[in-house]
C-alpha positions as CSV (number, residue, x, y, z in Angstrom):
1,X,11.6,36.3,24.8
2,X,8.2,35.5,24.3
3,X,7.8,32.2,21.4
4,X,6.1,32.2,18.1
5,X,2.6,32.7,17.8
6,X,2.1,29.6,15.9
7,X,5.4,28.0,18.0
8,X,3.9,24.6,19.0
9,X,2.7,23.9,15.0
10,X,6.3,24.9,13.4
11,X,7.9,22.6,15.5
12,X,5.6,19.5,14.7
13,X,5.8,20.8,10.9
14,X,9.9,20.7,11.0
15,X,10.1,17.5,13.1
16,X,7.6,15.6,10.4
17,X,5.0,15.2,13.3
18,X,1.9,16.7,11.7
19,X,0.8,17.8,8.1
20,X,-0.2,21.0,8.9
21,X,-2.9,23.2,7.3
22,X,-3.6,27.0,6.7
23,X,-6.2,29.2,5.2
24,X,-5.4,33.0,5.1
25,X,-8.3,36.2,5.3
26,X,-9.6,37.3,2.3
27,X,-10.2,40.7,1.1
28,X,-14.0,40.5,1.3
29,X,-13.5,39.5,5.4
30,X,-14.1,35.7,4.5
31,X,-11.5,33.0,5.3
32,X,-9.7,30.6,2.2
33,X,-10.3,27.1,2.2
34,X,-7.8,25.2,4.0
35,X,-4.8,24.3,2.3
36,X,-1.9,21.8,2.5
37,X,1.5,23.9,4.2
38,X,4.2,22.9,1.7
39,X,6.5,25.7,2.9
40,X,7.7,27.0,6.4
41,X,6.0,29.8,6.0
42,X,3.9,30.8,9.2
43,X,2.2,34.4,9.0
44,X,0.7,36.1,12.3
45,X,-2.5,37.2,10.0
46,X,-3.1,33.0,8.9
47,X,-4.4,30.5,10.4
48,X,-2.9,27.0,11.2
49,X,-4.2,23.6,11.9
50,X,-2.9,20.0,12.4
51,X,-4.3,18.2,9.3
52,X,-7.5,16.3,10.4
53,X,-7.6,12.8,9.7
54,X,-9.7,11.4,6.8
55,X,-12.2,8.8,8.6
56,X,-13.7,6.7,6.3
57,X,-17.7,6.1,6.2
58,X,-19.0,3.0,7.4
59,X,-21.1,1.6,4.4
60,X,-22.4,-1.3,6.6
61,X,-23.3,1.1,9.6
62,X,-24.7,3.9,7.3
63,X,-26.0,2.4,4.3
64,X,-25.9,4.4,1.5
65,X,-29.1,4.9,-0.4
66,X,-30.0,6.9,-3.2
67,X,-32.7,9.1,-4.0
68,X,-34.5,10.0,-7.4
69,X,-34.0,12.9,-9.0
70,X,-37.7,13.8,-8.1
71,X,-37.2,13.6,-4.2
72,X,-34.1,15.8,-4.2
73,X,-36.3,18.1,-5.8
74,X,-38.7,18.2,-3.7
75,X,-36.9,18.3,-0.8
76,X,-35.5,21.4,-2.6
77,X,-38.7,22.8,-2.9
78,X,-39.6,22.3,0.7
79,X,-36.8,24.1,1.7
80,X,-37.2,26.6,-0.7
81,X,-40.8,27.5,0.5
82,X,-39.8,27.4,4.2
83,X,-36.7,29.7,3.9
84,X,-37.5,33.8,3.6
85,X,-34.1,34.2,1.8
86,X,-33.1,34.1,-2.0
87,X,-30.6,31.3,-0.8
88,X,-30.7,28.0,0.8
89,X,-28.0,27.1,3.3
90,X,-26.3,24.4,1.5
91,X,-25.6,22.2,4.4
92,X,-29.2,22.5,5.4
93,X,-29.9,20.8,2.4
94,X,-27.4,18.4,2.3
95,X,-28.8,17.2,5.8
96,X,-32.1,16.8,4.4
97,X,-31.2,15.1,2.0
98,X,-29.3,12.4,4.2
99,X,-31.9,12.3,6.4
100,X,-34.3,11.4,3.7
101,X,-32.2,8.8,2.4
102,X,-31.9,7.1,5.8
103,X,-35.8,6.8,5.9
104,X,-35.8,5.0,3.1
């Protein structure tokens, strides 16, 4: 008999090994966020995933610096005149905006 499709992840669920994860197709063709599994419920159609660990960010490495609300916007406009689309990819911008903080 062949096991589970999601076999390995049930086990480490039930035995208290992993917090476990899921995020399920939605009707558009998009996927959910993730979500905490609170119930044994494992569906063929969902995805699963062993809960990644929170790091925490290293103030002293990385220091954290802020920017004025007049170089966010015109980092936002810099963007904005580069991209042909009506939208700005949103991690884009939030790279952007780290990297100008760093430079300062």
């Amino acid at each position: 008999m062949k096991p589970h499709k999601h076999a390995e992840l049930i086990k480490a669920w039930a035995d208290g090994q992993a917090e476990v994860e899921y995020r399920y197709p939605k009707d558009d063709g998009s996927w959910s966020l993730w979500k905490d599994l609170t119930q044994c419920v494992f569906h063929d159609w969902y995805e699963y995933r062993i809960k990644p660990e929170i790091t925490q960010f290293n103030t002293q490495l990385h220091p954290v610096k802020e920017l004025t609300d007049e170089e966010i916007e015109s980092i936002w406009a810099e963007m904005s005149e580069q991209c042909d689309e009506e939208f700005i990819d949103m991690k884009q911008f939030a790279r952007a905006i780290l990297k100008k903080a760093s430079e300062r």
